[in-house]
Backbone bond lengths (Angstrom), bond angles and torsions (degrees), N, CA, C in turn:
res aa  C-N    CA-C-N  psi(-1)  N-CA   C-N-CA  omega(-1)  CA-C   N-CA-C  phi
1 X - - - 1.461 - - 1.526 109.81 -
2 X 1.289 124.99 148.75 1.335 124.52 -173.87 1.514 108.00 -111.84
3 X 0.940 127.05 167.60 1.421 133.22 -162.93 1.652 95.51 -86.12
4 X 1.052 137.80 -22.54 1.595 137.33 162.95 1.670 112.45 -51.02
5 X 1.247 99.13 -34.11 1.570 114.02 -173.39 1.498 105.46 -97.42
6 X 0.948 125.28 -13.68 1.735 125.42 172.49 1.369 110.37 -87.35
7 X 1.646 104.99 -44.80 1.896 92.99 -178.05 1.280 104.26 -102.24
8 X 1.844 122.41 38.60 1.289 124.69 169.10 1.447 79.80 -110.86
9 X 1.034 147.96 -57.65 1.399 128.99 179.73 1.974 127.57 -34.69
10 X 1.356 94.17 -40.58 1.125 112.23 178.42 2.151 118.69 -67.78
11 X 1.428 74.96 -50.79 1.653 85.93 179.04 2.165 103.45 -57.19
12 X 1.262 95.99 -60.32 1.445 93.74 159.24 1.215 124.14 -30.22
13 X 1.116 129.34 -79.22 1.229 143.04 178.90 1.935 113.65 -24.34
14 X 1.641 99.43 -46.00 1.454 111.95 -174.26 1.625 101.58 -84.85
15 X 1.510 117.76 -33.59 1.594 90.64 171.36 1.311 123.55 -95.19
16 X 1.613 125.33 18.03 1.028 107.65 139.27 1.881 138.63 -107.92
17 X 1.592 85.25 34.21 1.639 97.26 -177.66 1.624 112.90 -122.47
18 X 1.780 111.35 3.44 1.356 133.17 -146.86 1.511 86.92 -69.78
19 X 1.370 135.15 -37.38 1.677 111.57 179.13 1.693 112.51 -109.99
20 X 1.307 128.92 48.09 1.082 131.45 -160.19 2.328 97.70 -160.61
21 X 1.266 117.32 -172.34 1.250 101.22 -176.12 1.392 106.21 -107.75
22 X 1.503 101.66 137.44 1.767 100.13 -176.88 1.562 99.85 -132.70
23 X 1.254 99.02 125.56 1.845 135.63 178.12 1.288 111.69 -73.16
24 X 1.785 138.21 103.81 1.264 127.41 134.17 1.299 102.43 10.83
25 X 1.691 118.14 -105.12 1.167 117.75 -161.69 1.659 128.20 -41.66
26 X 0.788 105.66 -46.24 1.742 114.85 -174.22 1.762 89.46 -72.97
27 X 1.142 147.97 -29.21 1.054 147.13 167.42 2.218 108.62 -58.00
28 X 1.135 96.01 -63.55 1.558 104.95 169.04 1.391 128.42 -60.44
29 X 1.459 103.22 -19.77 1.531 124.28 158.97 1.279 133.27 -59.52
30 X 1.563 108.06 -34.81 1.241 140.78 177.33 1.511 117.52 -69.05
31 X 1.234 77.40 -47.08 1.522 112.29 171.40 1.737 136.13 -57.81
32 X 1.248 100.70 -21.88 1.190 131.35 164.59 2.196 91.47 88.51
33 X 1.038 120.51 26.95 1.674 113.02 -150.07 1.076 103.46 -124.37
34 X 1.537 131.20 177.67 1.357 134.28 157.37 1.758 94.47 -82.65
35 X 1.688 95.41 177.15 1.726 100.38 176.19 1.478 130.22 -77.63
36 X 1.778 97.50 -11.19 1.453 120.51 -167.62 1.608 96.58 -94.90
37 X 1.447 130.06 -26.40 1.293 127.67 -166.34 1.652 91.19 -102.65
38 X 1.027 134.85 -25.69 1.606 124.54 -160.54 1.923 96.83 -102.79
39 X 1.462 104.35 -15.81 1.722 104.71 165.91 1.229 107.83 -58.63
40 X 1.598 107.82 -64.54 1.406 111.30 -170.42 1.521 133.74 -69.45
41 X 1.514 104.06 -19.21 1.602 112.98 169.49 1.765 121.45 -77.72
42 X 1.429 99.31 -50.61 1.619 107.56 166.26 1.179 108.64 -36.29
43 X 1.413 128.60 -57.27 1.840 126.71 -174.87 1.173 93.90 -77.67
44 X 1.267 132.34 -51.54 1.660 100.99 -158.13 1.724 105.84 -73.96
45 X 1.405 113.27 -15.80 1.797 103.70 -173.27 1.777 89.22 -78.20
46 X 1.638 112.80 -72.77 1.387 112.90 -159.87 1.407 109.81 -50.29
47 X 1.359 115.88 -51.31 1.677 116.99 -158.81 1.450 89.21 114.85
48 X 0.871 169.65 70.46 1.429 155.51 -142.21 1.188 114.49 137.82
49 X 1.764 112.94 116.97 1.827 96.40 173.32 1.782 95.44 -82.01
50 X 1.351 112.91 -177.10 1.450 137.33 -170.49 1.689 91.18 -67.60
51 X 1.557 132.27 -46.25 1.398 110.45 -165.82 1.882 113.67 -96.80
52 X 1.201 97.91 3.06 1.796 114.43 -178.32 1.576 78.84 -86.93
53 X 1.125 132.27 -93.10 1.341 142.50 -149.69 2.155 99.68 -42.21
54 X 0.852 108.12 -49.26 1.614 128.65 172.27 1.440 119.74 -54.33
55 X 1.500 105.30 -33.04 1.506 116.25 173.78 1.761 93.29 -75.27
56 X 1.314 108.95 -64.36 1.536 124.08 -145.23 1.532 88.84 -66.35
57 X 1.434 123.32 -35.80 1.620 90.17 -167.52 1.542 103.80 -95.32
58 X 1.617 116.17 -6.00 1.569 93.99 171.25 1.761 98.53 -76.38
59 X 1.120 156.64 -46.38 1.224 143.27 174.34 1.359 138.67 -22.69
60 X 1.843 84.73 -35.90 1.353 103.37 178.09 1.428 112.74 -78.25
61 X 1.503 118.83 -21.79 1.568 130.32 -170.54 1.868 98.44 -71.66
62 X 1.475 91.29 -43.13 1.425 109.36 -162.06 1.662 108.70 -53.76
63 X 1.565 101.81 -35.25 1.713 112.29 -170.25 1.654 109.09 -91.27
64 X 1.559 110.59 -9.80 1.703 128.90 172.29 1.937 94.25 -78.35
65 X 1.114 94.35 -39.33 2.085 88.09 -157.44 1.982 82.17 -85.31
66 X 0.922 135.41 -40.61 1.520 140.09 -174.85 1.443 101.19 -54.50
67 X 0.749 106.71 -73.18 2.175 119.12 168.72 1.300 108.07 -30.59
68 X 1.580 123.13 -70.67 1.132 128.55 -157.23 1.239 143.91 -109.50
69 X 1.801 99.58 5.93 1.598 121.39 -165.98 1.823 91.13 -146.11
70 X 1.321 101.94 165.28 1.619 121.79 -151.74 1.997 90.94 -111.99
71 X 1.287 107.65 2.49 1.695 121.46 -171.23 1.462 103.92 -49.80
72 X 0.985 127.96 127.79 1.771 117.29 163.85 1.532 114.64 -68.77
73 X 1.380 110.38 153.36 1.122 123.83 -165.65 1.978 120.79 -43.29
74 X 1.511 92.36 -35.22 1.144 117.39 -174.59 1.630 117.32 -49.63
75 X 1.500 86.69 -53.86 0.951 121.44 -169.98 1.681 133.47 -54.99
76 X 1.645 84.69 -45.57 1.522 115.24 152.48 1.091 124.58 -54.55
77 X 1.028 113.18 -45.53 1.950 130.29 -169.62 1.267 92.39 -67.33
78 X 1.306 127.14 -66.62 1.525 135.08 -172.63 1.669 108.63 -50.60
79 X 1.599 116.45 -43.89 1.221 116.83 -175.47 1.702 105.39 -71.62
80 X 1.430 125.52 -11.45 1.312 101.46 -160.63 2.144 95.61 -112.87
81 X 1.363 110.64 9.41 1.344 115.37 -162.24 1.323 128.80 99.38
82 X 1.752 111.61 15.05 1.204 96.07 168.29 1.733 120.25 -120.06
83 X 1.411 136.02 174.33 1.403 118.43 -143.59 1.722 103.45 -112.00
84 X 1.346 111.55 -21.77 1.062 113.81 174.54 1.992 105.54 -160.14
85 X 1.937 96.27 153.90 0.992 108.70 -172.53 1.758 131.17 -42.28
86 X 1.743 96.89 -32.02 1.260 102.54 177.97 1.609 113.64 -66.32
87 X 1.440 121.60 -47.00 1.576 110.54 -164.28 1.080 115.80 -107.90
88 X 1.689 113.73 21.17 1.476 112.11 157.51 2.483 99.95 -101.68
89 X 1.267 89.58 -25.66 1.344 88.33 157.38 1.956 122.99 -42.01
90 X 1.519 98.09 -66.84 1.430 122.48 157.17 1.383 110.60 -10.49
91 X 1.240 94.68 -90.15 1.425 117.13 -173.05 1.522 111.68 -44.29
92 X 1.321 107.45 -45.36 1.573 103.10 -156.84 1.624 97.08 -70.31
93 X 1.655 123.03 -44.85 0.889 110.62 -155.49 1.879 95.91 -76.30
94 X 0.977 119.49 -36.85 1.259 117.19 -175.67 1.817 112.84 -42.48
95 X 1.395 97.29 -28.18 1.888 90.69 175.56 1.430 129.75 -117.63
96 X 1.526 97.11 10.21 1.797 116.49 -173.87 1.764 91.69 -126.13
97 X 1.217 133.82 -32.50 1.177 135.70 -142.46 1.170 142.58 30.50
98 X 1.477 119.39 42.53 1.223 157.02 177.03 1.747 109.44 -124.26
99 X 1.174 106.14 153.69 1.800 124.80 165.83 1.451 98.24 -56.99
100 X 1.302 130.77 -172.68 1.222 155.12 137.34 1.884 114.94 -79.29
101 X 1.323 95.89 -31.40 1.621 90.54 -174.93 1.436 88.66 -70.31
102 X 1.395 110.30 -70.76 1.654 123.08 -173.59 1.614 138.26 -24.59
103 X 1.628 92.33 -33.11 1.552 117.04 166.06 1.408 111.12 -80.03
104 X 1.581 125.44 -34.20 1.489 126.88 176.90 1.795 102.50 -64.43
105 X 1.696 117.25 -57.60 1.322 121.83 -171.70 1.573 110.80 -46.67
106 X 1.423 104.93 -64.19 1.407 105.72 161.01 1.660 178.25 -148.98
107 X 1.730 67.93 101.41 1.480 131.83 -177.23 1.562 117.06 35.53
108 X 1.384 111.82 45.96 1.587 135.69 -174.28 1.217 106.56 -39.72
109 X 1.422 144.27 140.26 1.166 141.36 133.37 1.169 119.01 -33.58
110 X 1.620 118.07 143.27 1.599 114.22 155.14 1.242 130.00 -60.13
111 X 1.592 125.49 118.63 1.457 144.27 -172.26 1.725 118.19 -109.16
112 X 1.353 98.14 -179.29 1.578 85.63 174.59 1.122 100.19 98.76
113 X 2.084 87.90 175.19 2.012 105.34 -165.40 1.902 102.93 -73.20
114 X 1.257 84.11 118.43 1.851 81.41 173.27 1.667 108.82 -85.61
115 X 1.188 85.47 157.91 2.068 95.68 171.67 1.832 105.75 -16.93
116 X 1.396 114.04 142.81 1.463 110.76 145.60 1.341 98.05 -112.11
117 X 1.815 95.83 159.95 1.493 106.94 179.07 1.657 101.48 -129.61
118 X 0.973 155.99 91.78 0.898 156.40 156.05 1.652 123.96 -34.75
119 X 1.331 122.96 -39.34 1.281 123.60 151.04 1.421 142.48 -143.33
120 X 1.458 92.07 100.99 1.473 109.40 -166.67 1.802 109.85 -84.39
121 X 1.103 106.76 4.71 1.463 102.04 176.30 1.677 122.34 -131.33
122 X 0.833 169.48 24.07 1.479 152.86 -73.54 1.798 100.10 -156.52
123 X 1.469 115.91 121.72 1.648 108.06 175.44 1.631 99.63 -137.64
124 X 0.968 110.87 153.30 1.340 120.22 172.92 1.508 105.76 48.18
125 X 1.539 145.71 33.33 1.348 141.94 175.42 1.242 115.07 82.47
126 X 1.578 106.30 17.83 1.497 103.32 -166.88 1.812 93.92 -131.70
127 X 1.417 115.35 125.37 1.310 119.17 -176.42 1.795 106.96 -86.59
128 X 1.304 114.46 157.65 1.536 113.74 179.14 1.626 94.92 -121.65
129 X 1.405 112.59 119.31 1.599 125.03 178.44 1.258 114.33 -121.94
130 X 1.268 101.34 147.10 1.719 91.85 179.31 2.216 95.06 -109.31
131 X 1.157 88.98 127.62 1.222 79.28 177.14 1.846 115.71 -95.52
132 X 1.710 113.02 154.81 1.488 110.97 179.73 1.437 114.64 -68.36
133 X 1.164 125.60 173.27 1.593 127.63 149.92 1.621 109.94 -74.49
134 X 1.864 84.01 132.48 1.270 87.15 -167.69 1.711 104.97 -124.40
135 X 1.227 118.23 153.71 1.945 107.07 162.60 1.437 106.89 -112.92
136 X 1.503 101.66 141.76 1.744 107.03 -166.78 1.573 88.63 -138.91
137 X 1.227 100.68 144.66 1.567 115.62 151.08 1.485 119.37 -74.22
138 X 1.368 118.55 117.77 1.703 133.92 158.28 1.409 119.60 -53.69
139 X 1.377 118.68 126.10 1.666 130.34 161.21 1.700 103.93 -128.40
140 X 1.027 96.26 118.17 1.752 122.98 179.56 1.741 101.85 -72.47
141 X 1.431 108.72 161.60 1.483 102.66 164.12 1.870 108.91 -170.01
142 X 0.843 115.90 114.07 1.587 98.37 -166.64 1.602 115.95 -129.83
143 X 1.635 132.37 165.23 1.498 128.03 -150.25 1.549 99.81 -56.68
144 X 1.320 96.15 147.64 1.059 123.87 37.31 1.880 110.31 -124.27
145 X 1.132 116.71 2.15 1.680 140.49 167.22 1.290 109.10 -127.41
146 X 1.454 131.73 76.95 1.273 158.68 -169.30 1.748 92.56 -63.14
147 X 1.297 106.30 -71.68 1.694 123.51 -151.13 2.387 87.71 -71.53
148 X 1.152 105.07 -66.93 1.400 116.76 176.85 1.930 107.75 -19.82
149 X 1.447 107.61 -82.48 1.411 133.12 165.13 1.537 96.74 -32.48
150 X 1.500 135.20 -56.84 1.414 96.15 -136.58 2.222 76.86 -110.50
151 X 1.013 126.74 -1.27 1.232 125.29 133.20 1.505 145.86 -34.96
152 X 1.775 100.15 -53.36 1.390 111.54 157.98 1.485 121.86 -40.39
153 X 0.996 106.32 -56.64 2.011 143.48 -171.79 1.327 101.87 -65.81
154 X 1.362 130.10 -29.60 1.647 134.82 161.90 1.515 114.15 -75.97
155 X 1.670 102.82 -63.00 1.446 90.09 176.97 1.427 135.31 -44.37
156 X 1.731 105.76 -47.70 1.126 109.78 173.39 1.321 125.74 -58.86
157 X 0.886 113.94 -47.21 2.068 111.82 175.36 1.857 96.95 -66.90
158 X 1.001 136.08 -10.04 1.460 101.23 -168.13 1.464 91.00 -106.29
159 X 1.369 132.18 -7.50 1.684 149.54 178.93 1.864 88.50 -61.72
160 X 1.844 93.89 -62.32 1.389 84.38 -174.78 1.828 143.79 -103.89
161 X 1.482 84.59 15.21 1.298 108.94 162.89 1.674 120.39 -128.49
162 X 1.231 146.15 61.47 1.285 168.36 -150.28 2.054 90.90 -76.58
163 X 1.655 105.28 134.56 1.117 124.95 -160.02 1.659 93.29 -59.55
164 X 1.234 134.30 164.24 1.802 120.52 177.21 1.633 89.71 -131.02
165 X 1.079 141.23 -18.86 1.508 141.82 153.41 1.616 122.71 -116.38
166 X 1.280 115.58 -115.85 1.395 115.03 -163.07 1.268 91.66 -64.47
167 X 1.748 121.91 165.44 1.320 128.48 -159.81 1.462 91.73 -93.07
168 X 1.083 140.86 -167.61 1.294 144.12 -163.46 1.851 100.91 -127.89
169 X 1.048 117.00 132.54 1.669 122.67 157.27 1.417 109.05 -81.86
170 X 1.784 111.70 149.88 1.501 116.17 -177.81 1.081 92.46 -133.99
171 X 1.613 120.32 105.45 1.737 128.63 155.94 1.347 120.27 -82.28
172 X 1.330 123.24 114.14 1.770 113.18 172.16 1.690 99.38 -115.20
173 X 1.511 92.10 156.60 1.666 106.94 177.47 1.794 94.49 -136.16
174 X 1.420 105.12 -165.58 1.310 113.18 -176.70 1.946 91.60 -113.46
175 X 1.377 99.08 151.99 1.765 108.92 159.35 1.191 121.72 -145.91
176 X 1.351 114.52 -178.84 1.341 120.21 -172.67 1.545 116.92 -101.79
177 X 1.195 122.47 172.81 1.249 128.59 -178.78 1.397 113.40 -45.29
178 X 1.684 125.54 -20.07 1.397 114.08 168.54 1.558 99.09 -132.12
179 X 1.067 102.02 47.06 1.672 118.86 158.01 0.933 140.06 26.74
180 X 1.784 89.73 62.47 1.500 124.23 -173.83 1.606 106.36 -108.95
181 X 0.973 124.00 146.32 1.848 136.05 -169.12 1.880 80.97 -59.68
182 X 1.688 97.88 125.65 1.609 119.82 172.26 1.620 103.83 -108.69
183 X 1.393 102.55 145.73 1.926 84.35 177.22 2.023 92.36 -109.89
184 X 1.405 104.31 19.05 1.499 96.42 -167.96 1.622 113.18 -87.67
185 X 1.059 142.41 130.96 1.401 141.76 -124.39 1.690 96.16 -110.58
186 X 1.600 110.31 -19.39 1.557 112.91 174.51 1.443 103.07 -103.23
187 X 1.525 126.12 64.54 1.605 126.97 -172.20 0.877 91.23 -80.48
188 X 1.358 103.46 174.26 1.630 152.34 -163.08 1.805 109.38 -106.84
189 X 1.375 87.25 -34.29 1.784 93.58 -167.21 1.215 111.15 -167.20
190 X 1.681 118.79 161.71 1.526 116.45 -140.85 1.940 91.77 -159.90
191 X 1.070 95.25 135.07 1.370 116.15 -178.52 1.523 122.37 -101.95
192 X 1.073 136.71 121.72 1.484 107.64 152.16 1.863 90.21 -127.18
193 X 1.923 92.17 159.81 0.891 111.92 -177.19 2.145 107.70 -124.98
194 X 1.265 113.11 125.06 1.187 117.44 -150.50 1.917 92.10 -108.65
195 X 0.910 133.83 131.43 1.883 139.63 175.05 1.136 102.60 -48.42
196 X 1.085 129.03 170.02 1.367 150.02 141.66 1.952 114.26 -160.17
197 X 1.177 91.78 167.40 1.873 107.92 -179.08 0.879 104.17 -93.91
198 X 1.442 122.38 -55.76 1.541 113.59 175.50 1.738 124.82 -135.87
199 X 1.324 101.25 146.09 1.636 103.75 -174.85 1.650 118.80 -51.03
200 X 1.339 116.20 15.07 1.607 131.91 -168.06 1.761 90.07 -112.70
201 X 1.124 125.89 -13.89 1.205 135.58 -176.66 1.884 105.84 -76.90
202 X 0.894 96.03 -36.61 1.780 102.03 -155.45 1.445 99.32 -82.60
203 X 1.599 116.39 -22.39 1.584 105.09 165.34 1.202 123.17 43.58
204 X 1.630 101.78 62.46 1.769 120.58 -177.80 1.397 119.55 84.63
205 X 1.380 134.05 -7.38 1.570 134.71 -141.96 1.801 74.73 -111.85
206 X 1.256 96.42 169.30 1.294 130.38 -175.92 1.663 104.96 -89.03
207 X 1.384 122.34 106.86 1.345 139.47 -172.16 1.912 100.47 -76.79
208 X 1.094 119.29 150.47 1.365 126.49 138.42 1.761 128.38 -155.06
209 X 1.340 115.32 151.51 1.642 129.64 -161.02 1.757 92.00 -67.93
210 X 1.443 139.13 143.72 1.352 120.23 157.53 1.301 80.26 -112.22
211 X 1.213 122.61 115.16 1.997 135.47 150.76 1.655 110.98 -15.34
212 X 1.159 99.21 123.58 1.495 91.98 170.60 1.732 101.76 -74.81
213 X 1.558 110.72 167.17 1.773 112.83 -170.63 1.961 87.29 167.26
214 X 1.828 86.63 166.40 1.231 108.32 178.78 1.347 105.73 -91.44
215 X 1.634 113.79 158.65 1.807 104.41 -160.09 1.647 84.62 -153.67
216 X 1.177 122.03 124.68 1.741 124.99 154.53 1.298 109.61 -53.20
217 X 0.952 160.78 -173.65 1.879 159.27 -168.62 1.657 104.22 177.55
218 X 1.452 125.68 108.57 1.105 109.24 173.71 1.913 103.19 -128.47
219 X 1.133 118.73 158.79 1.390 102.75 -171.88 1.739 109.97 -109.62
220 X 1.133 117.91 158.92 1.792 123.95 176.44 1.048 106.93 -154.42
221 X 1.222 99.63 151.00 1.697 118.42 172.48 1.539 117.22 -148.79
222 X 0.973 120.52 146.80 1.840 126.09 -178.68 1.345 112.75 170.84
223 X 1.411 116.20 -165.37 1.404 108.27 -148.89 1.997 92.72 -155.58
224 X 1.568 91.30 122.86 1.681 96.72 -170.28 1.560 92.97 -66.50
225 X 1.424 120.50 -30.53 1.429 105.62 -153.10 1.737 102.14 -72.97
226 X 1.550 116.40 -25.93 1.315 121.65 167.63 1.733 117.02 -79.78
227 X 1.547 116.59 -18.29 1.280 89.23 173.86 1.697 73.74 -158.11
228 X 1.654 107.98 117.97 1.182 103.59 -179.26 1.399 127.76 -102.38
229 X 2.415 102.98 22.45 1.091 106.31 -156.61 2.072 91.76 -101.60
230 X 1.446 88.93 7.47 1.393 109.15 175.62 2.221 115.57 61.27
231 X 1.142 80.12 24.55 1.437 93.94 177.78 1.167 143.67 -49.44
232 X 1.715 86.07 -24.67 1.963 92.19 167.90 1.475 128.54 -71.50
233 X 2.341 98.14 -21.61 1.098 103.54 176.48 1.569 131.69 -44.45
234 X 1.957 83.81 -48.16 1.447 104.62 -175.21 1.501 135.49 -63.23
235 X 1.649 98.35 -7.93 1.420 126.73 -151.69 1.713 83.20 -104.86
236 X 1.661 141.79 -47.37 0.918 129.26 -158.64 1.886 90.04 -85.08
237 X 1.302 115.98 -30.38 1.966 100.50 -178.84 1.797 105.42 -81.39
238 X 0.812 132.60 9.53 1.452 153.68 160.31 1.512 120.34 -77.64
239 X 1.261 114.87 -49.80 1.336 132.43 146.78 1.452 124.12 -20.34
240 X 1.405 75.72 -90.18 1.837 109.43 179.56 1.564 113.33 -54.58
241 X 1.735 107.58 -23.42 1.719 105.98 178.15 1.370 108.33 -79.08
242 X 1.549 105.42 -27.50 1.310 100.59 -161.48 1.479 116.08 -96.36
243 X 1.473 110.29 -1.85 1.554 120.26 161.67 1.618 114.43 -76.01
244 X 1.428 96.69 -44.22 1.341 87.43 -171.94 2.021 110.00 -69.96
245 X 1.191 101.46 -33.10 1.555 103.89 173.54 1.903 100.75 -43.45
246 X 1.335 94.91 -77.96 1.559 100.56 -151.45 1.700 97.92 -70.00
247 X 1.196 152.11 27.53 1.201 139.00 -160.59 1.942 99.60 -155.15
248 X 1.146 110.14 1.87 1.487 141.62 164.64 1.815 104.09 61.57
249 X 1.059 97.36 57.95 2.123 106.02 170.06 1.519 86.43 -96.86
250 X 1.448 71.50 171.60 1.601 76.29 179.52 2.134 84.28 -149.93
251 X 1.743 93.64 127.85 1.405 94.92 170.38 1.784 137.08 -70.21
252 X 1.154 130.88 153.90 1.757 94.97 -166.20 1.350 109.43 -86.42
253 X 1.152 127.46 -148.29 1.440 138.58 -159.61 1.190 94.28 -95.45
254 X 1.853 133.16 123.63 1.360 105.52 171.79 1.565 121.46 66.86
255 X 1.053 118.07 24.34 1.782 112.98 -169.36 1.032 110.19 -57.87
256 X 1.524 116.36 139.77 1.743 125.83 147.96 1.398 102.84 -47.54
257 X 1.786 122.26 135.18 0.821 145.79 -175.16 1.872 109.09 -130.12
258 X 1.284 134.02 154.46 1.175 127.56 -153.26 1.842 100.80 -158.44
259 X 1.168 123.95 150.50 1.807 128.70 140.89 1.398 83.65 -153.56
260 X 1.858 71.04 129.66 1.669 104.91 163.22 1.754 95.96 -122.73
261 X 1.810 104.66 133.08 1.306 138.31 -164.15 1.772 97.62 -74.97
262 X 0.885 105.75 127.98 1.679 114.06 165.48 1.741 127.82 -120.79
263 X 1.194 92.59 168.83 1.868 85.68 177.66 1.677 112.49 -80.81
264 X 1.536 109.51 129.26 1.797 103.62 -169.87 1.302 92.25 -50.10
265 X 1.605 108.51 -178.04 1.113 140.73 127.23 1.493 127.59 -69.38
266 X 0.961 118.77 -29.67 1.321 146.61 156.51 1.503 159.63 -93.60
267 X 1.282 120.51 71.16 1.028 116.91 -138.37 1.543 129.17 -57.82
268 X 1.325 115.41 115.29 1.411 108.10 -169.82 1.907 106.23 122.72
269 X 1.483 86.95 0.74 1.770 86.69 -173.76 1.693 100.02 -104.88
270 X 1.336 106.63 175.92 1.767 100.26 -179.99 1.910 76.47 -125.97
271 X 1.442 89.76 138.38 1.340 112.42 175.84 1.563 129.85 -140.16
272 X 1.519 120.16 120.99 1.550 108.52 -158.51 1.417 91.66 -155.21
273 X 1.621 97.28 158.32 1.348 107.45 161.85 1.341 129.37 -110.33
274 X 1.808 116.30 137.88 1.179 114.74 -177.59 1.217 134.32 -104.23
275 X 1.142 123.61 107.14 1.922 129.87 171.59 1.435 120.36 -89.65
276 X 1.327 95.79 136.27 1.316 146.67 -175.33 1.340 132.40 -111.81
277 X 1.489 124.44 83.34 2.074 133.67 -170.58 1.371 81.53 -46.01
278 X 1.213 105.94 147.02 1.575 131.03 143.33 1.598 99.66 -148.11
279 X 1.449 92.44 174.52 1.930 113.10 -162.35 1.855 93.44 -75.38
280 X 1.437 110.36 153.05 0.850 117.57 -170.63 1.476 114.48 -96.49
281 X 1.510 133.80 139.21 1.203 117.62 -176.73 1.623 114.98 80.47
C-alpha cells in the first residue's frame, strides 16, 4: 500500500464524519498509522495538517448549507462542529472574510477547501500521481556504501536543521559518478533529495528543482535480513511494468525514477514507495 492510499483512507474517513465528531486518532487508525506518523505525513502529502484541512472543509459545508437551506446560522455552526454562534461566526469570517449572516444576504456561492482525493486513478496496486514541483536539498554518497554515506549527510543536516513547518519529503534514486539519475541497479552512487519551502532552508547545501511530472507509485516492504536477494523489491517494479504494459501508459524516455522511505508495517522491515515518470495524458 502506498502512503497515497493510507491518507486516502483517512481523508475518507473525515468526509464521512464532516458533521458529526472526528478524532485524530480514529483518523490515524484509518490510516493504518500511529498519531505521530499520520501528523506528519497528512501535511507533508496534502499541504495541510489534519485540523487546518478539518476546519476548511467543514467551512466549506457551512457556505453549501448557507446557500442552499433556510437553517439558521446557529444551527449550521452546530451542524458543522462548532458549539456556539459566536466562534463559528469567528471562524467563518476569519477564512471567507465575510459574516455568516452577510454571506446568506448576499447570496454567495459555496467556496472553500473542496474534497482532496489522493487517488483518483489506481490499476493493478499501482497508483498514478502527478507529482508538484518541488525544491529539495541534495546529499551525495558514493562506493563503496553509496546509499549509507549519502544518508549520513541527510541525517546530519536535518539533526541540525529540524523542519519549522510542513515536514519535509525524502526522495532517493541511484547516480553516477558525476551524479546524474543512473537506472543501473549495481550503482556507484546514491542521492537523496530532502523538500524544503524555501532556498533559506538549505543553509549552504547544494539545492536542486525535482520537475513536477506524472509518476506510477507502487508500494513495498520486506526485509534483506529475510530475503537478502531483495526480491520483493523487484517484484514491486514488476508490478508497476506490468500495469503500465497492460493498462496502455507508456513510460517516458529515460524516466525519473524515485523511493521515498516510509514507516514499516512491520517492525524491522524497510518499506518504501516506488515512482516511476510516464507520459502524461
Amino acid at each position: 500500500m502506498t502512503i497515497y492510499e493510507q491518507i486516502q483512507r483517512a481523508l475518507d474517513y473525515i468526509e464521512l464524519g464532516l458533521f458529526g465528531p472526528l478524532r485524530e486518532r480514529d483518523a490515524a487508525r484509518e490510516a493504518g498509522m500511529s498519531v505521530r506518523s499520520f501528523n506528519r505525513w497528512f501535511w507533508a502529502v496534502t499541504g495541510r495538517s489534519y485540523r487546518e484541512y478539518v476546519v476548511k472543509r467543514r467551512l466549506r459545508e457551512a457556505t453549501r448549507m448557507l446557500f442552499s437551506s433556510e437553517s439558521r446560522v446557529l444551527d449550521v455552526a452546530l451542524a458543522v462542529g462548532y458549539g456556539t454562534h459566536e466562534s463559528f461566526s469567528r471562524a467563518f469570517k476569519g477564512e471567507f472574510g465575510i459574516s455568516p449572516l452577510q454571506f446568506r444576504r448576499d447570496r454567495c456561492d459555496p467556496r472553500g477547501e473542496a474534497r482532496l482525493d489522493m487517488v483518483k486513478e489506481m490499476y493493478m496496486g499501482v497508483v498514478i500521481r502527478d507529482l508538484p514541483e518541488m525544491l529539495a536539498v541534495a546529499f551525495e554518497g558514493f562506493a563503496p556504501e553509496p546509499e549509507s554515506v549519502a544518508g549520513a549527510k541527510l541525517a546530519a543536516w536535518q539533526k541540525a536543521h529540524p523542519a519549522g513547518g510542513r515536514p519535509r519529503r525524502v526522495f532517493g534514486h541511484n547516480i553516477d559518478r558525476q551524479g546524474n539519475l543512473d537506472h543501473n541497479p549495481k550503482n556507484v552512487g546514491y542521492k537523496f533529495l530532502a523538500t524544503i519551502e524555501s532556498p533559506d532552508e538549505a543553509v549552504g547545501e547544494r539545492t536542486e528543482v525535482i520537475r513536477a511530472g506524472r509518476f506510477a507509485v507502487t508500494g513495498i516492504e520486506g526485509s534483506f535480513e529475510k530475503d537478502p536477494t531483495g526480491r520483493w523489491i523487484m517484484e514491486g517494479w514488476g508490478r508497476m511494468n506490468a500495469m503500465i504494459r497492460q493498462k496502455g501508459f507508456t513510460a517516458k524516455a529515460c524516466p525519473r525514477w524515485f523511493e521515498e522511505e516510509l514507516e514499516p508495517v512491520q517492525a524491522g522491515n524497510l518499506r518504501m514507495d516506488l515512482y516511476l515518470e510516464i507520459e502524461s495524458g
